[in-house]
N, C-alpha and C positions, 0 to 999 in steps of 0.2 A: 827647790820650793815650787809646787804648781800654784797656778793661777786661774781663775775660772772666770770668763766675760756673764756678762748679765744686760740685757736692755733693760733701761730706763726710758719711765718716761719723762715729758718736761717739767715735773715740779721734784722730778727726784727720785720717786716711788720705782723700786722695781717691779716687773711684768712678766708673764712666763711668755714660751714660746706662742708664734703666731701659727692657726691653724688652717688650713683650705679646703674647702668643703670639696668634695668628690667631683669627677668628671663623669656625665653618662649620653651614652648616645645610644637610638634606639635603629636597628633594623631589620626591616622587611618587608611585604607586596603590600604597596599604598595599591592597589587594584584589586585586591583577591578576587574570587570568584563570588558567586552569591551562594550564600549557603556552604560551599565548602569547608572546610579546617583551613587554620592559615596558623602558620607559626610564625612569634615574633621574640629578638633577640634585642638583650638591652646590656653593653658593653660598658661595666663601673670600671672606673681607674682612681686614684686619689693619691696626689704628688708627695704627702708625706708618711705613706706606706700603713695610712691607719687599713681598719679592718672596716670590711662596709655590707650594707646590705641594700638589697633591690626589692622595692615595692614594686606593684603594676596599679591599672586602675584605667577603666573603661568606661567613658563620657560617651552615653549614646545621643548625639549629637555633632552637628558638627564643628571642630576647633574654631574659639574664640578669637579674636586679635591679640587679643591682653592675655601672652602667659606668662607674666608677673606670678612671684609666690602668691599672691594674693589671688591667683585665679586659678592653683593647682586646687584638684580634686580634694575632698576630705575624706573619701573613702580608699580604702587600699586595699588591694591581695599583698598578702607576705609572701615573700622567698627570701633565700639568703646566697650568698656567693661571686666572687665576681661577677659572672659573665651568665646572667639568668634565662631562659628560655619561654615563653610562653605559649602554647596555644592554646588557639582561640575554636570551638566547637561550631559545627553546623549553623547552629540561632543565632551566634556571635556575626557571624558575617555577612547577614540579612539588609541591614541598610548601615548607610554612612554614618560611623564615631570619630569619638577621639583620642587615640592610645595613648596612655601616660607610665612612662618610667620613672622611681623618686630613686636615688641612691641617698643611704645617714651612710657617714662614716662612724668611728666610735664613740668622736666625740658630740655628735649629736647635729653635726654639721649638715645640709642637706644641696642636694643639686636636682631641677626635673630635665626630661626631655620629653617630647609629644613628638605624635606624628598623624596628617589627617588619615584615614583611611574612607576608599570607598568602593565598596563593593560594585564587580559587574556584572549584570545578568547574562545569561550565556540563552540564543536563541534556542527556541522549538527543534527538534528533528521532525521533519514532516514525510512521512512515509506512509504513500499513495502504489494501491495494488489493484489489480482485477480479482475479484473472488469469485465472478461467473460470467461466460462460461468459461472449459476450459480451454485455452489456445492449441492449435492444432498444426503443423510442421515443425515441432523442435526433433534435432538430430545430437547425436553421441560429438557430432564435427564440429557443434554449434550453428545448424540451422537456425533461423529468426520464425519465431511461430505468432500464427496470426490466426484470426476471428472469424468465425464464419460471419456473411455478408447478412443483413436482419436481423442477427440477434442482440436479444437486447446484456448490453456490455455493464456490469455493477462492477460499483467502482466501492475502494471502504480509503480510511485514512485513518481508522482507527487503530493504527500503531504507531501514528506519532503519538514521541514524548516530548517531556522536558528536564534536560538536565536537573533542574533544580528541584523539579517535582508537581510544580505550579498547573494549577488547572488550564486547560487548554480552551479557546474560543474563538470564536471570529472566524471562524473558517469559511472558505471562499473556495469555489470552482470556475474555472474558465477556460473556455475552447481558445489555445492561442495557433493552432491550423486543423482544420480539414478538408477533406478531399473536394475536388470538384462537384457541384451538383449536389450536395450535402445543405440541407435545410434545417435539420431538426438543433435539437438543445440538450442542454444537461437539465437533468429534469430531479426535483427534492433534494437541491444539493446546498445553496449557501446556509449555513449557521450547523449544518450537519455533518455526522463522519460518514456519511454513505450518500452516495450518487450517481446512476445512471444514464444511459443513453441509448436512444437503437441507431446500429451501424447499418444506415439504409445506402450508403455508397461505398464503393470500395476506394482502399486507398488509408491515407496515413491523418491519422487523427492525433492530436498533442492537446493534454492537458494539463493544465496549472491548479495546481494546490497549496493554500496557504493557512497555515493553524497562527494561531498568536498565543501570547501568554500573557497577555496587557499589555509589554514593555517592550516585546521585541517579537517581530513575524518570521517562521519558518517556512520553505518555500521547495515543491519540489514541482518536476514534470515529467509525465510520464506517456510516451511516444506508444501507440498502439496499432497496428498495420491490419488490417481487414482485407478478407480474402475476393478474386474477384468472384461474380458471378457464378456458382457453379451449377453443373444441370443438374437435374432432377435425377433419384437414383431410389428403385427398386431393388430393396437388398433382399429380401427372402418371399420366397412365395410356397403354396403349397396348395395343390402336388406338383412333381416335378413337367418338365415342359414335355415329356410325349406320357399318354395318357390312353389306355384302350379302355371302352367304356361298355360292356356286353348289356345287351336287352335280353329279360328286363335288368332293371339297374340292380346292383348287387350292393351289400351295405361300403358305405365309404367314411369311416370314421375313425381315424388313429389313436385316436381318443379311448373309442367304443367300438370295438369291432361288432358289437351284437345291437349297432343302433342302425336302423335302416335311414336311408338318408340319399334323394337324389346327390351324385357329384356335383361337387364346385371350385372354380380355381378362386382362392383367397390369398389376398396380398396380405400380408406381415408389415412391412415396415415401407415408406416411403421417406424419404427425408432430402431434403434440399434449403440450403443455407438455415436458415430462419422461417421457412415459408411453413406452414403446419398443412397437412391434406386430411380428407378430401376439403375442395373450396367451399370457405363458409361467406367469404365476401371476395368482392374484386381485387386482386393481386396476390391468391393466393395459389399454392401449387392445385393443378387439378389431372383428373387421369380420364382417359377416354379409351372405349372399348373398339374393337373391331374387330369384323366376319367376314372369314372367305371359308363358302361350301363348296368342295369339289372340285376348286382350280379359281374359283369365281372371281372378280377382284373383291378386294377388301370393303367393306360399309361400317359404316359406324353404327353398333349395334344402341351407347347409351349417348345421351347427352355430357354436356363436360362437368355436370355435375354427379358422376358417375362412384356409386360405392365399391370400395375393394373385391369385391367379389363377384363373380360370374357363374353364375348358376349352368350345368351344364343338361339341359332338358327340352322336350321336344324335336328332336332328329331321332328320323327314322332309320335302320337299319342299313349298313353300309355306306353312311356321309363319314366324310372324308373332312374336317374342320380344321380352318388353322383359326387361333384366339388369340386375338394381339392385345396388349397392352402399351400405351404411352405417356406417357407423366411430363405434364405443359409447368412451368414455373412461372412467375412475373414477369421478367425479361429475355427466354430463352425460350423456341421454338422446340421439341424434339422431332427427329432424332436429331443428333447432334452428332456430325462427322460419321456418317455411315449411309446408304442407301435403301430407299424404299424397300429394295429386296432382300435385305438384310430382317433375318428373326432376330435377331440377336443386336443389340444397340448400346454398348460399355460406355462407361463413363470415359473422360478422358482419364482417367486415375487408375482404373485397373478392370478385368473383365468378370470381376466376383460383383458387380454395382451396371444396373442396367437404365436409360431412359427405355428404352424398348424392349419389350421380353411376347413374344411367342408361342403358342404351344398346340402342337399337332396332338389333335385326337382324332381317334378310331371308334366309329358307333358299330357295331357288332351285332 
């Protein structure tokens, strides 16, 4: 014969079985990033093997003291399943909420769990470069290339971003070393991505760059080496340095052979750091001529405000001329490292680049 128990309760009345509402615990990154995706996991269990489902539900805000039933959420995402997965998009992880898991069992039973969440901003990438001019010593070996000395150095920072996407601002410049004897500034730079300087000293200059995004500052710096002194340097001339010149004068024009035209030695290019020729104010590169007839010594035929060009006219028949050229910079004398008797005067850098150039003619 079987027998079947039954709970009662105390006036007698029988009761059915007693039910537990579900277990759930919720996790995943209480820090996510800002703006990012974030995935979050909500783990139902329920001790008497009912069947359960998982709500979500997203309080943008931040969690309450009280989370009492009476202070879960009234709104809900459905899912179903044990062990439910959610993520949360881009928008979702903007500022601080408050994640909620509901698990019902079948019978209608319910359990929440929360979690605060708060998003963190992730700083600026500040990325500071020279866009002019260009640097000049780099090697295949990793030689360090650096600035000619005068010129003026633009700086941009217009490739910092931000992670998140966030408009950038506040931006700031600042000289944290320069070289000895260095006075000048960074000049139209704070609140802007562009900023200059003129590199009037040689030697190593460091700059600080900082962009923000409101919430958090990005910071870079960027070391720049400026080249010393260099001298003055006549790179092309024309005609070449020996010259026979028959009377009367015969056309001279490579241009125009059918253009008559007394001869003239004309300078092409001069160039020295930053310096521009010929001098248009005090401390700029300047060139000076000089004449020796027949063995003579040398005289200075112009002043030091002297144009590229030397007109070759007035000698008579049978002079014998040497025509010098010499290019003065702001703080370098020429020649440099060669002697008065030298025609020829190369830079320290190679013999294709002259402070001193020469040229024997023959008047005919």
């Amino acid at each position: 014969m079987a027998w079947a128990l039954f709970a009662t309760a105390a006036a007698g009345c029988f009761t059915g079985p007693i039910n537990h509402p579900p277990d759930i615990v919720i996790s995943g990154p209480a820090t996510p990033l800002r703006k990012q995706p974030a995935i979050y996991s909500a783990k139902a269990t329920d001790r008497d093997g009912d069947r359960r489902r998982v709500m979500w539900s997203r309080v943008d805000s931040p969690c309450a003291d009280d989370t009492g039933p009476d202070s879960w959420p009234k709104d809900w995402m459905t899912s179903t399943g044990d062990e439910t997965t959610l993520m949360l998009d881009h928008d979702a992880t903007n500022a601080p909420f408050c994640l909620w898991a509901l698990a019902i069992d079948a019978h209608g039973a319910k359990n929440a769990d929360h979690m605060a969440v708060v998003p963190q901003n992730q700083a600026p990438v500040a990325q500071l470069a020279v866009v002019q001019p260009e640097a000049v010593g780099f090697t295949d070996t990793g030689g360090i290339g650096k600035y000619p000395l005068y010129s003026t150095i633009a700086l941009s920072g217009s490739g910092s971003t931000d992670p998140e996407g966030d408009a950038l601002m506040n931006q700031t410049w600042t000289f944290t070393h320069v070289p000895g004897g260095y006075t000048g500034s960074l000049d139209n730079c704070n609140g802007s991505d562009d900023c200059f300087f003129t590199a009037s000293a040689p030697g190593t200059y460091a700059i600080s760059f900082t962009t923000s995004d409101g919430m958090a500052a990005g910071k870079q710096q960027l070391t720049i080496s400026v080249e010393e002194d260099q001298p003055p340097c006549i790179e092309m001339t024309m005609p070449d340095y020996h010259i026979t010149v028959p009377i009367p004068f015969s056309p001279y024009d490579p241009s125009d052979p059918n253009k008559m035209m007394p001869p003239t030695i004309t300078v092409r290019t001069v160039s020295d750091d930053g310096d521009p020729w010929p001098m248009t104010s005090t401390g700029k590169t300047t060139l000076s001529w000089f004449v020796s007839e027949n063995g003579a010594p040398f005289f200075p035929l112009f002043d030091s405000n002297a144009t590229g060009v030397f007109p070759v006219t007035s000698y008579s028949a049978g002079t014998v001329l040497k025509v010098r050229l010499e290019a003065m910079d702001r703080t370098k004398k020429p020649p440099s490292g060669c002697s008065q008797s030298d025609d020829r005067c190369p830079m320290v850098d190679g013999a294709n680049c002259y402070q001193r150039v020469t040229w024997n003619i023959e008047i005919r």
